[in-house]
HTML snippet that shows the backbone in 3Dmol.js (N, CA, C, O; Angstrom):
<script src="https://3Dmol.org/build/3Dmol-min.js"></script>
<div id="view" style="width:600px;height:400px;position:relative"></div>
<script>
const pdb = `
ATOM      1  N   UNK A   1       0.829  -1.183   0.000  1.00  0.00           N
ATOM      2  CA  UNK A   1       0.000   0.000   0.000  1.00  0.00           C
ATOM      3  C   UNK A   1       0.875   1.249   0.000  1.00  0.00           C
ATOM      4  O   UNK A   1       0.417   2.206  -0.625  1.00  0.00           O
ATOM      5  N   UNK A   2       1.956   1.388   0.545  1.00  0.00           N
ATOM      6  CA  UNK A   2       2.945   2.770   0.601  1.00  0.00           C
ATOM      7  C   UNK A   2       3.560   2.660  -0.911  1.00  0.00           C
ATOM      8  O   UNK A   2       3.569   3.696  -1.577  1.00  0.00           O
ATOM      9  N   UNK A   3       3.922   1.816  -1.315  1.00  0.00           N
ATOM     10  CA  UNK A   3       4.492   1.758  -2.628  1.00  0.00           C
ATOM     11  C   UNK A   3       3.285   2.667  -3.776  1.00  0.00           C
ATOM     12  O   UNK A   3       3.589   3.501  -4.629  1.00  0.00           O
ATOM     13  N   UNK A   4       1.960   2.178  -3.439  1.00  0.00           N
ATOM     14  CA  UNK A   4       0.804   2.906  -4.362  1.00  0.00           C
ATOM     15  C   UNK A   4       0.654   3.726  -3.909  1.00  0.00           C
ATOM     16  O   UNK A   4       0.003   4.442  -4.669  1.00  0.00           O
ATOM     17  N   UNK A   5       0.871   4.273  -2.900  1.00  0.00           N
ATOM     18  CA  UNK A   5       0.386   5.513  -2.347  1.00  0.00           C
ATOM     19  C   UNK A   5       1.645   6.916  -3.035  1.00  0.00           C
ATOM     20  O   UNK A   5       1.452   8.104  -3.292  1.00  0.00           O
ATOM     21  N   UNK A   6       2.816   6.089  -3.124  1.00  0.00           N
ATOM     22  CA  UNK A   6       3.647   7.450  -3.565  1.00  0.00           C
ATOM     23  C   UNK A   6       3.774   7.122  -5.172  1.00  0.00           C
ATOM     24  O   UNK A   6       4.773   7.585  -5.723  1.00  0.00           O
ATOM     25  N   UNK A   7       2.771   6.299  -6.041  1.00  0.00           N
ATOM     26  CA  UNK A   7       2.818   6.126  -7.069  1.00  0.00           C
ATOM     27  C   UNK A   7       3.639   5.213  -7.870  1.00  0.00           C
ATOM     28  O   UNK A   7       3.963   5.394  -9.044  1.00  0.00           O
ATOM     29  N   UNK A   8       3.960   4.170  -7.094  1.00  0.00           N
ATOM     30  CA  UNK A   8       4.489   2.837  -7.710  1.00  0.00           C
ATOM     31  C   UNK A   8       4.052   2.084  -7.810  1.00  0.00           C
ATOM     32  O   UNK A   8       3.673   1.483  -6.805  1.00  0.00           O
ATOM     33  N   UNK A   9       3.787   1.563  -9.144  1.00  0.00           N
ATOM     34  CA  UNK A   9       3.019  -0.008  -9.431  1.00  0.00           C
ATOM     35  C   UNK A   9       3.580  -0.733  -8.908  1.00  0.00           C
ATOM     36  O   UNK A   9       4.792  -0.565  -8.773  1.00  0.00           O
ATOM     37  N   UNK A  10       2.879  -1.957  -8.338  1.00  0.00           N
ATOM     38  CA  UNK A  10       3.397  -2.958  -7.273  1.00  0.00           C
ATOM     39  C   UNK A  10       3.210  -4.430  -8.151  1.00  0.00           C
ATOM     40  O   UNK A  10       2.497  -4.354  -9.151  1.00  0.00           O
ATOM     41  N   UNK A  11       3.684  -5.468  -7.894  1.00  0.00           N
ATOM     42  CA  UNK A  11       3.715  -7.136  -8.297  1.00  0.00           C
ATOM     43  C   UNK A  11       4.144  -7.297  -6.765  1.00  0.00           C
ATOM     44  O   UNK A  11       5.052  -6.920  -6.023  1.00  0.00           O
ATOM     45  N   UNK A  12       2.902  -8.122  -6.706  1.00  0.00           N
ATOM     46  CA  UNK A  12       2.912  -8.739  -5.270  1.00  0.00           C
ATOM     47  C   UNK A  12       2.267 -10.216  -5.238  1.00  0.00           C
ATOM     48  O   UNK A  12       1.421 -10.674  -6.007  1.00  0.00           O
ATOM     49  N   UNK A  13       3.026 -10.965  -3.912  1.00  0.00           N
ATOM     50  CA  UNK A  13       2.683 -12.380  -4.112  1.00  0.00           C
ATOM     51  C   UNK A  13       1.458 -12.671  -3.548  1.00  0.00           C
ATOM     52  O   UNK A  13       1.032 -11.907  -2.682  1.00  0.00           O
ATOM     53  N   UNK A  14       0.658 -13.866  -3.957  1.00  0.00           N
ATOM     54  CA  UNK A  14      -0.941 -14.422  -3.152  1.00  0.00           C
ATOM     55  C   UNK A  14      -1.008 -14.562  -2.147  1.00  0.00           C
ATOM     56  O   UNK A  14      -1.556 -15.602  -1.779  1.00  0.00           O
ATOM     57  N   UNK A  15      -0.546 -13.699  -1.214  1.00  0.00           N
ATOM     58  CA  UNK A  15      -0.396 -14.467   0.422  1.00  0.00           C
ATOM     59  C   UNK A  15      -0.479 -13.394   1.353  1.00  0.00           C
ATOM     60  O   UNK A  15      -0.165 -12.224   1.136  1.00  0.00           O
ATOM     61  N   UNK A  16      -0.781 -13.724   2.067  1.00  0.00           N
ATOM     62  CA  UNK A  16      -1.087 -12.617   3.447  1.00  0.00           C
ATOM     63  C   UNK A  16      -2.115 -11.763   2.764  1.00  0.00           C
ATOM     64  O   UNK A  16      -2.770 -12.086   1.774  1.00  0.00           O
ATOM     65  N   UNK A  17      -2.167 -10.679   3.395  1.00  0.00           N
ATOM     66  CA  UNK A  17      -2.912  -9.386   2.835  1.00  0.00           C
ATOM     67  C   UNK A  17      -2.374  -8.426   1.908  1.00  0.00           C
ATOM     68  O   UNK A  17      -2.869  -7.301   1.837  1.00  0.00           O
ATOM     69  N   UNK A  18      -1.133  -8.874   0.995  1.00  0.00           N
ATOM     70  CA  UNK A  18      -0.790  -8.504   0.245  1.00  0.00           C
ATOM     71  C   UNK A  18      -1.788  -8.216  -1.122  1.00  0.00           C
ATOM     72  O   UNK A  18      -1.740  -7.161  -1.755  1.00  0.00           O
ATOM     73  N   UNK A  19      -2.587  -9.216  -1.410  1.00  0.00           N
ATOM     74  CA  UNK A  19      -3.439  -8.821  -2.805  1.00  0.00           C
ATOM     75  C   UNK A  19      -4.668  -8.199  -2.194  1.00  0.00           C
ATOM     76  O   UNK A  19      -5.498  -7.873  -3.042  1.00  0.00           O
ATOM     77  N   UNK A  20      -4.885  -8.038  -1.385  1.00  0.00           N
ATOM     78  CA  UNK A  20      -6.167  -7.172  -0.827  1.00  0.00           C
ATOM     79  C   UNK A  20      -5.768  -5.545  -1.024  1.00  0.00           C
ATOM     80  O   UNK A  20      -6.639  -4.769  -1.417  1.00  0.00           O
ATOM     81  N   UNK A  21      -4.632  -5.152  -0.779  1.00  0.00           N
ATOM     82  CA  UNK A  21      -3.896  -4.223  -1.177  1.00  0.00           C
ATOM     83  C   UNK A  21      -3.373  -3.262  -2.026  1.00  0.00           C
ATOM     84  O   UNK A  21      -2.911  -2.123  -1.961  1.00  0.00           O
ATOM     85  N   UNK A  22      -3.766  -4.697  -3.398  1.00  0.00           N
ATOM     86  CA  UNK A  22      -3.350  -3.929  -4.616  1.00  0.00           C
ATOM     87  C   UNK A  22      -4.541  -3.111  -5.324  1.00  0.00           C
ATOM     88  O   UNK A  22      -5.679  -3.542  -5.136  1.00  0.00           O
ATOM     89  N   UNK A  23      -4.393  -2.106  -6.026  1.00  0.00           N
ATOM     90  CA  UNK A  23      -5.837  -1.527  -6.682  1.00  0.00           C
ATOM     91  C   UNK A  23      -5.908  -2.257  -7.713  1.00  0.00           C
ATOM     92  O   UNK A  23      -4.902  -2.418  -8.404  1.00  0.00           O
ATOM     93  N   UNK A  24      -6.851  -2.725  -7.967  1.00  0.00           N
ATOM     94  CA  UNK A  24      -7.399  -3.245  -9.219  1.00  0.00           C
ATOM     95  C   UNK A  24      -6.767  -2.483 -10.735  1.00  0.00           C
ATOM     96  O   UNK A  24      -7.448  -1.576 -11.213  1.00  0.00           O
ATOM     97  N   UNK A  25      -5.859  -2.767 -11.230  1.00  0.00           N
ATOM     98  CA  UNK A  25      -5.463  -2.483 -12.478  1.00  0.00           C
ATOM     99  C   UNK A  25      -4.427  -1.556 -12.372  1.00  0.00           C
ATOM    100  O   UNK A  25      -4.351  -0.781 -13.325  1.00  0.00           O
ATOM    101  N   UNK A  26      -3.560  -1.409 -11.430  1.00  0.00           N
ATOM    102  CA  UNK A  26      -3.027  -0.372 -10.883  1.00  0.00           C
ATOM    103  C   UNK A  26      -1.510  -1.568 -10.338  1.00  0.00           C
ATOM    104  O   UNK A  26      -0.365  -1.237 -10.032  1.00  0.00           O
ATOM    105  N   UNK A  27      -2.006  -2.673 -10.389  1.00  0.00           N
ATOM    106  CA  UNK A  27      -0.631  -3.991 -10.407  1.00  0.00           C
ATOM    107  C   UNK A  27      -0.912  -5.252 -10.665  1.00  0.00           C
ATOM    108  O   UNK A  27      -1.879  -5.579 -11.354  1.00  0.00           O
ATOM    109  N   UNK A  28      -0.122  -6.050 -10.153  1.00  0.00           N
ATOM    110  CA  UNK A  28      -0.218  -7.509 -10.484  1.00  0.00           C
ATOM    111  C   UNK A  28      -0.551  -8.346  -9.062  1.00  0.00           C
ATOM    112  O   UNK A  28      -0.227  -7.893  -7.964  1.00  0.00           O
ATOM    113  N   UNK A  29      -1.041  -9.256  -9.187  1.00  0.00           N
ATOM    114  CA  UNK A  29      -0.705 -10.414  -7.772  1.00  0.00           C
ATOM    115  C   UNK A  29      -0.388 -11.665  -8.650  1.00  0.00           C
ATOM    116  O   UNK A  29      -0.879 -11.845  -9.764  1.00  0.00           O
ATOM    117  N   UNK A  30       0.572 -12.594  -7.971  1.00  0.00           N
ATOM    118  CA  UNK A  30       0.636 -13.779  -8.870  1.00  0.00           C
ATOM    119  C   UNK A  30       1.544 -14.559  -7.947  1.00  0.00           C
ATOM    120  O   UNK A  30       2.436 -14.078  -7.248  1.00  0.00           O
ATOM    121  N   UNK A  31       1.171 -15.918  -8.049  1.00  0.00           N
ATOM    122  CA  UNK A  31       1.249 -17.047  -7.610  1.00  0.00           C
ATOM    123  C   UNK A  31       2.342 -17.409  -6.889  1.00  0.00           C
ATOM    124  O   UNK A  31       3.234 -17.732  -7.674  1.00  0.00           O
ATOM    125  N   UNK A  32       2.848 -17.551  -5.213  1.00  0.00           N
ATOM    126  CA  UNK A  32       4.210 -17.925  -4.724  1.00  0.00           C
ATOM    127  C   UNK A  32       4.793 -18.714  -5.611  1.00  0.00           C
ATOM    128  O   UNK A  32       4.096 -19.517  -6.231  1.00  0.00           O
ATOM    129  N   UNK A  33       6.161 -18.631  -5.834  1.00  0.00           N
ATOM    130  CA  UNK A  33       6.842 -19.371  -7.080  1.00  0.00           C
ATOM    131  C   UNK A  33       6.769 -19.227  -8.484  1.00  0.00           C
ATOM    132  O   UNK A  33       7.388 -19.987  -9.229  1.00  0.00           O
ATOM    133  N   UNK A  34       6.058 -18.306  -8.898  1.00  0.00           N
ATOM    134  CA  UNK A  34       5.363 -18.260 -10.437  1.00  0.00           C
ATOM    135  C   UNK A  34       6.615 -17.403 -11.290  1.00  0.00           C
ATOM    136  O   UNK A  34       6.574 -16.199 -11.544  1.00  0.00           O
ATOM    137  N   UNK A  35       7.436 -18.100 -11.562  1.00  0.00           N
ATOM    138  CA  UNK A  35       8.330 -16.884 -12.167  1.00  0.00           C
ATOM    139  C   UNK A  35       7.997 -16.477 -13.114  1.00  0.00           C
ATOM    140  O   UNK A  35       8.172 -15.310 -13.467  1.00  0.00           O
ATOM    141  N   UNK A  36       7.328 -17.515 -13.876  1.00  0.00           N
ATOM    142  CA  UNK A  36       6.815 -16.873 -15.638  1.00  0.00           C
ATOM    143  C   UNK A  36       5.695 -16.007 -14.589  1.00  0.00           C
ATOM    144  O   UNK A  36       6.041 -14.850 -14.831  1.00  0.00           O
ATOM    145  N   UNK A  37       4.997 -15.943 -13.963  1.00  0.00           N
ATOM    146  CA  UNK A  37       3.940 -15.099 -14.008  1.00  0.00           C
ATOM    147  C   UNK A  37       4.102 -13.537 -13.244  1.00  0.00           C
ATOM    148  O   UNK A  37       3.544 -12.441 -13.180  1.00  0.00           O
ATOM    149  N   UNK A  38       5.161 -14.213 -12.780  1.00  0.00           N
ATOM    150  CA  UNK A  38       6.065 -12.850 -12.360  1.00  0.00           C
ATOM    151  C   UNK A  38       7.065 -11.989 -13.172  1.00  0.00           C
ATOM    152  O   UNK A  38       7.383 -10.814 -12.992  1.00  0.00           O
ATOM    153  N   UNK A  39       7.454 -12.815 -14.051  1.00  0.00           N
ATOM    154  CA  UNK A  39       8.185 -11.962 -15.241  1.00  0.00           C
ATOM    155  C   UNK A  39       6.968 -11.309 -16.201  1.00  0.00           C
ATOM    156  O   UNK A  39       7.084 -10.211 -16.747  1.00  0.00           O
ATOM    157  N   UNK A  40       5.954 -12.045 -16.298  1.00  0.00           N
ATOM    158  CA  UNK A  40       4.758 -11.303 -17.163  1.00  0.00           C
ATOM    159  C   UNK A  40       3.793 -10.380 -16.523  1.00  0.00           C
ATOM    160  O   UNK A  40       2.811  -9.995 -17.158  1.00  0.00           O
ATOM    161  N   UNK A  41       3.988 -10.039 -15.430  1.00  0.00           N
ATOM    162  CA  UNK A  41       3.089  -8.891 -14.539  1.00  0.00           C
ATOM    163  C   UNK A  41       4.522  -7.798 -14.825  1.00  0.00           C
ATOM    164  O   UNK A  41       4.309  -6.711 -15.363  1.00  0.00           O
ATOM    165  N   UNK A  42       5.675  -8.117 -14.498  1.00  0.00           N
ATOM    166  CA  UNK A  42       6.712  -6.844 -14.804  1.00  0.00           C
ATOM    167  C   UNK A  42       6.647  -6.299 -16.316  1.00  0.00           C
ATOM    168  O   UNK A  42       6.634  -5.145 -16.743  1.00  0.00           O
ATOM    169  N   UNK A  43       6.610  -7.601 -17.004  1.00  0.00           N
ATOM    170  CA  UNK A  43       6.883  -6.601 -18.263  1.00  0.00           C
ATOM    171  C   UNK A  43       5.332  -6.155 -18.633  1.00  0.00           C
ATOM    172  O   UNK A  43       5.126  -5.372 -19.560  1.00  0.00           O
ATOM    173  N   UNK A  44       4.283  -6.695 -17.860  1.00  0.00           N
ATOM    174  CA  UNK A  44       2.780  -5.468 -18.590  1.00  0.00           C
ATOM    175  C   UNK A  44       2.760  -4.334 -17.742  1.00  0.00           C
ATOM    176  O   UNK A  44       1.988  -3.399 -17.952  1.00  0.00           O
ATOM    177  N   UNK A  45       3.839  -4.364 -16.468  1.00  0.00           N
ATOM    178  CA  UNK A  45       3.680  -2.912 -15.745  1.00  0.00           C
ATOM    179  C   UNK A  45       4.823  -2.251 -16.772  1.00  0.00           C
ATOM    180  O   UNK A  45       4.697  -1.120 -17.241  1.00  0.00           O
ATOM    181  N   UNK A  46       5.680  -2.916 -16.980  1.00  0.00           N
ATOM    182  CA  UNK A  46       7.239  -1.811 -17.585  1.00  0.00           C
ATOM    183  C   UNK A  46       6.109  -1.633 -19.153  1.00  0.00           C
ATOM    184  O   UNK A  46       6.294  -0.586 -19.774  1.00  0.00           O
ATOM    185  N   UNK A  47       5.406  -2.264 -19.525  1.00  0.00           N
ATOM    186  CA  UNK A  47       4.633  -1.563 -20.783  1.00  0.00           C
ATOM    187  C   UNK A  47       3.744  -0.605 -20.750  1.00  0.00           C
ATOM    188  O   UNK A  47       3.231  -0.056 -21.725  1.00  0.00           O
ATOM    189  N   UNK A  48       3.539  -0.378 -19.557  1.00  0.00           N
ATOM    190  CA  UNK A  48       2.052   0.185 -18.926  1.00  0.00           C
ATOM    191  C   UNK A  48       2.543   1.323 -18.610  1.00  0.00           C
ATOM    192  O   UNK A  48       1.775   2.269 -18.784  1.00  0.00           O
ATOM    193  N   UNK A  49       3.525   1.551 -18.219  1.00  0.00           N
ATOM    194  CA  UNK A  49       4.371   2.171 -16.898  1.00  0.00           C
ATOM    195  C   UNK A  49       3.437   3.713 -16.979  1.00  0.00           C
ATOM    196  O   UNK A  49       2.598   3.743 -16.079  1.00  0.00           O
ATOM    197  N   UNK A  50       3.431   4.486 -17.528  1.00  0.00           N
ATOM    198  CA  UNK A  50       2.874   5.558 -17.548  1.00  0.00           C
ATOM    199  C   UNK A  50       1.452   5.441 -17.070  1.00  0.00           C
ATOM    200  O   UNK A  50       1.276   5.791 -15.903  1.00  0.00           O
ATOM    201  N   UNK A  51       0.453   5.037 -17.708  1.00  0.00           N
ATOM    202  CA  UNK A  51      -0.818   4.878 -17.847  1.00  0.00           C
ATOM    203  C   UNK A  51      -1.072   4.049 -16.299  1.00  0.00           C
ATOM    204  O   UNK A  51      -2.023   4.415 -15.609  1.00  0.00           O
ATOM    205  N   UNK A  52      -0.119   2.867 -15.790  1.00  0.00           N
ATOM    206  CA  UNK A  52      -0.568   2.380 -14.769  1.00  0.00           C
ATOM    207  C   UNK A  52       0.030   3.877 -13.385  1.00  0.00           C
ATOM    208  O   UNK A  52      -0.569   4.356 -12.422  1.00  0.00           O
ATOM    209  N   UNK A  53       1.357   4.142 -13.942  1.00  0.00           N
ATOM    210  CA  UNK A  53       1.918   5.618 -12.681  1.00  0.00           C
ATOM    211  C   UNK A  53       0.616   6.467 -12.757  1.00  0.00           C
ATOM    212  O   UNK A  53       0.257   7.048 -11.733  1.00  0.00           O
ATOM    213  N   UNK A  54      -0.093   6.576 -13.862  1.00  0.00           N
ATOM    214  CA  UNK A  54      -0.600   8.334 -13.453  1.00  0.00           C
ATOM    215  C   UNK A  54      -2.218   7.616 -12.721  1.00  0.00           C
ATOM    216  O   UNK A  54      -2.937   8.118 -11.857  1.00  0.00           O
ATOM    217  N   UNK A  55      -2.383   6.284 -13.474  1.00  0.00           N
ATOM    218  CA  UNK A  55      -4.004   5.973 -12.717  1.00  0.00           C
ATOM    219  C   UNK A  55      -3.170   5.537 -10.845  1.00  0.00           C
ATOM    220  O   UNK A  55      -3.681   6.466 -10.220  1.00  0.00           O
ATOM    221  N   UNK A  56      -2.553   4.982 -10.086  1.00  0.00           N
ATOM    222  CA  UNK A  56      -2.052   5.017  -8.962  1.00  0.00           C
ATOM    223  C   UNK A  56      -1.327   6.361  -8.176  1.00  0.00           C
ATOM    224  O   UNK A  56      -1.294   6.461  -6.949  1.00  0.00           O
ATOM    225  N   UNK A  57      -0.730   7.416  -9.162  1.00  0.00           N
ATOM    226  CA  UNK A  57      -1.230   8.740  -8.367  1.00  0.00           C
ATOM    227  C   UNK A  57      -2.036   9.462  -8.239  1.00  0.00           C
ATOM    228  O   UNK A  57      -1.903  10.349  -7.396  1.00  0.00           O
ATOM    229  N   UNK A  58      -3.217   9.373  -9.035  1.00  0.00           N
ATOM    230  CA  UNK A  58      -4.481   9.954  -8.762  1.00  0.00           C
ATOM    231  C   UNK A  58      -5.445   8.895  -7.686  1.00  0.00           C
ATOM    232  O   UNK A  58      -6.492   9.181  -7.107  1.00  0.00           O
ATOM    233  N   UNK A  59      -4.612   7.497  -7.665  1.00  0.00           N
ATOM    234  CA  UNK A  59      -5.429   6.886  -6.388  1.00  0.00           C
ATOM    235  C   UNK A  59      -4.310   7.291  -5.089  1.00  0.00           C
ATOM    236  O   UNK A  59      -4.592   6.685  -4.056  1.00  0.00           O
ATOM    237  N   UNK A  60      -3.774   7.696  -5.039  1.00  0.00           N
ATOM    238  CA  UNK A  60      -2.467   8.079  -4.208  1.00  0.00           C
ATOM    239  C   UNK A  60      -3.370   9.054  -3.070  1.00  0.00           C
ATOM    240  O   UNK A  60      -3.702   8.852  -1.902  1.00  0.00           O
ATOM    241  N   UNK A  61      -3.637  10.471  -4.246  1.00  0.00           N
ATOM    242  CA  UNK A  61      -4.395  11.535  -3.541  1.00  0.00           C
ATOM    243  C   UNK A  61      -5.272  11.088  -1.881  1.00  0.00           C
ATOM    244  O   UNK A  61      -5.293  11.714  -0.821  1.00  0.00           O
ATOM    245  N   UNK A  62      -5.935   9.717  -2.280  1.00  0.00           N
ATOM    246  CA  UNK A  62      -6.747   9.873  -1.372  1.00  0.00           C
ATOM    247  C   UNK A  62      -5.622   9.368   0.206  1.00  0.00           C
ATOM    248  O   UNK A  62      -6.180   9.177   1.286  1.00  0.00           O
ATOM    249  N   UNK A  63      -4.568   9.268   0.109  1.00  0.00           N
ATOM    250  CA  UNK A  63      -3.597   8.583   1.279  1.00  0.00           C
ATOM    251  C   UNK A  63      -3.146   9.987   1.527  1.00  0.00           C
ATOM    252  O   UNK A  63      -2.598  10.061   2.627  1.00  0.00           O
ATOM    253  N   UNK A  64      -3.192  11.335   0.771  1.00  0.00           N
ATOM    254  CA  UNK A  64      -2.291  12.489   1.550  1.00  0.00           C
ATOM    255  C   UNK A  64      -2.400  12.779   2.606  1.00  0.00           C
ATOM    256  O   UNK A  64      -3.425  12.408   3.180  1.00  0.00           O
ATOM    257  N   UNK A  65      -1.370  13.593   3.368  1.00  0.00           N
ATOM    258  CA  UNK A  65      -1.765  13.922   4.608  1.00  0.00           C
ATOM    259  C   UNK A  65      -2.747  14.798   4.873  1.00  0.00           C
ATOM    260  O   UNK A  65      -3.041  14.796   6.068  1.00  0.00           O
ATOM    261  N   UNK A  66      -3.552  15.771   4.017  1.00  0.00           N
ATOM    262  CA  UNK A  66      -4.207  16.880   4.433  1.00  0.00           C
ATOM    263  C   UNK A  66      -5.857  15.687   4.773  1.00  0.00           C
ATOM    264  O   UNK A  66      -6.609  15.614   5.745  1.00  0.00           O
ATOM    265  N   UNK A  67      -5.821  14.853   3.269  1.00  0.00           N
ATOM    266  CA  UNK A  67      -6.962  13.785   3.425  1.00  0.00           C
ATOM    267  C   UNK A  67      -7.224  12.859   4.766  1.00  0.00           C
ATOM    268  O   UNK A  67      -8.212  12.677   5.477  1.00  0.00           O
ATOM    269  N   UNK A  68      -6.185  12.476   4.773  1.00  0.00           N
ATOM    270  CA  UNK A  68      -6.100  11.487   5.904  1.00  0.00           C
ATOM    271  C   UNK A  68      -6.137  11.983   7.371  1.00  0.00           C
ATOM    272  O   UNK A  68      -6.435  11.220   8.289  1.00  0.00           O
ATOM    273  N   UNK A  69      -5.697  13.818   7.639  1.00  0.00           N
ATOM    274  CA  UNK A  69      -5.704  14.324   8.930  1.00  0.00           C
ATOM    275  C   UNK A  69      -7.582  14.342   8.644  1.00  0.00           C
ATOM    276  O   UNK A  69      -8.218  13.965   9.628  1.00  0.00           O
ATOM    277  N   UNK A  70      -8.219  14.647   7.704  1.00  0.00           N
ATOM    278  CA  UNK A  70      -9.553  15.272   8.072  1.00  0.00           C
ATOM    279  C   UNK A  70     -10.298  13.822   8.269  1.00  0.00           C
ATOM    280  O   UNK A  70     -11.266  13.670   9.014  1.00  0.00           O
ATOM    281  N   UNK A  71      -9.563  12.548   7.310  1.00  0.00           N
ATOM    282  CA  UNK A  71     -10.201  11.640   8.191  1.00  0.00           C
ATOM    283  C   UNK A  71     -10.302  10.950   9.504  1.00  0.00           C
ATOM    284  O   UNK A  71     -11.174  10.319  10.101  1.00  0.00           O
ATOM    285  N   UNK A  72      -9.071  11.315   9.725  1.00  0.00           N
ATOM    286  CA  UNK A  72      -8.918  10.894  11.624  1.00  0.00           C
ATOM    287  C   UNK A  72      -9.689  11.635  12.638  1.00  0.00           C
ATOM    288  O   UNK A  72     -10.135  11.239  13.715  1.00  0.00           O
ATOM    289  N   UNK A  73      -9.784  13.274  11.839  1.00  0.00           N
ATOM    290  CA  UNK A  73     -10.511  14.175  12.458  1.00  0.00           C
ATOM    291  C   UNK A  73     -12.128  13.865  12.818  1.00  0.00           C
ATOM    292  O   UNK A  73     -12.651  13.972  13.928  1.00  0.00           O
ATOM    293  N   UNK A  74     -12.770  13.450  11.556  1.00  0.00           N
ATOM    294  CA  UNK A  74     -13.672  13.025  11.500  1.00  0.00           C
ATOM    295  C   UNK A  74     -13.954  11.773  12.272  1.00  0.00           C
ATOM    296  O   UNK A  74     -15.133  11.745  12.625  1.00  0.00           O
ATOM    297  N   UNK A  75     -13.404  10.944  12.573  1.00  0.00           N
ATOM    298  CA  UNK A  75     -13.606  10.317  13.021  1.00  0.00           C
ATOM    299  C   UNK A  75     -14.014  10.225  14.621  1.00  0.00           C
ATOM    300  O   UNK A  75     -15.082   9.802  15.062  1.00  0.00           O
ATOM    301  N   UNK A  76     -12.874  10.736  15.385  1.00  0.00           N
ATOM    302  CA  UNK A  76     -12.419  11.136  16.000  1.00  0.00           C
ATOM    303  C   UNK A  76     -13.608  12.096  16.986  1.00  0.00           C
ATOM    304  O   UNK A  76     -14.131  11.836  18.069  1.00  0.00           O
ATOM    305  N   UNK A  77     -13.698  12.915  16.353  1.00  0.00           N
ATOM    306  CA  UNK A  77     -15.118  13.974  16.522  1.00  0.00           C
ATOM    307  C   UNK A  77     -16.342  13.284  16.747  1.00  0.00           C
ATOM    308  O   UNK A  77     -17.081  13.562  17.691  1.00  0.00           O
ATOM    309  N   UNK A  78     -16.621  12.249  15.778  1.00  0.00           N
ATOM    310  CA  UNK A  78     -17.684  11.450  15.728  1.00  0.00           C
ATOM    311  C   UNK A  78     -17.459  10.520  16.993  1.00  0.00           C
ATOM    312  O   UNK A  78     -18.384  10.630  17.797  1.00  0.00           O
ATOM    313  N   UNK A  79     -16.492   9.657  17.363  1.00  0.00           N
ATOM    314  CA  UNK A  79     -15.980   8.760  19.042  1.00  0.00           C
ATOM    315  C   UNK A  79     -16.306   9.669  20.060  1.00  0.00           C
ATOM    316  O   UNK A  79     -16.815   9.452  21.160  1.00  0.00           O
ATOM    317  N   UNK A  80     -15.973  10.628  19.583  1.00  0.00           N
ATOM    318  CA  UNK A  80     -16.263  11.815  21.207  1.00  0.00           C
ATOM    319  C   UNK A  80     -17.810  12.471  21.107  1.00  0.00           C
ATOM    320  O   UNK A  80     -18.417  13.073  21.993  1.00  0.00           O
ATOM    321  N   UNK A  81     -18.089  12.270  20.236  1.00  0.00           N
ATOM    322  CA  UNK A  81     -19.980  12.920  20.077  1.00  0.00           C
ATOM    323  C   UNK A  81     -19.756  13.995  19.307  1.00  0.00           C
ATOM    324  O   UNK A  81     -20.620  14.247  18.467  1.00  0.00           O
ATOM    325  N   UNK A  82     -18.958  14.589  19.368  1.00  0.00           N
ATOM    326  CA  UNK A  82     -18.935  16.304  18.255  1.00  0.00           C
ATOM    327  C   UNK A  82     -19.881  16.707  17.133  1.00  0.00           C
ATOM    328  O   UNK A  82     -19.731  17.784  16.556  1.00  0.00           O
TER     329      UNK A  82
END
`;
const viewer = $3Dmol.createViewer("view");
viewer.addModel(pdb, "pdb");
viewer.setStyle({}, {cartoon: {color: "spectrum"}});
viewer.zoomTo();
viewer.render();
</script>
């Protein structure tokens, strides 16, 4: 998730909460051990590279800090009754 958040396409493996993570079209997930399927998620991001960077910094926006202080705020406000 920090990797997408400052605008890096990610290839990540099936395990843990790693593919819950990824944005939909924005990287790869593929199979522990899969090297062909891991060499073929790199080279459709290194083909992509632009088109997948600019759709993952416009999903980035929503992780900034100004976003993320008004959501804690909100929250926060709302736990205490505000």
């Amino acid at each position: 998730m920090e990797a997408e958040a400052c605008g890096t396409p990610v290839v990540t493996f099936r395990t843990g909460g790693s593919p819950e993570n990824v944005f939909t079209g924005y990287g790869a997930v593929v199979d522990c051990g899969d090297t062909d399927g891991t060499e073929a998620a790199i080279r459709m991001i290194c083909g992509r590279n632009e088109d997948i960077r600019d759709a993952v910094s416009e999903k980035a926006e929503v992780f900034d800090a100004a976003g993320c202080f008004d959501g804690y705020t909100a929250l926060y406000d709302g736990i205490a009754g505000k």
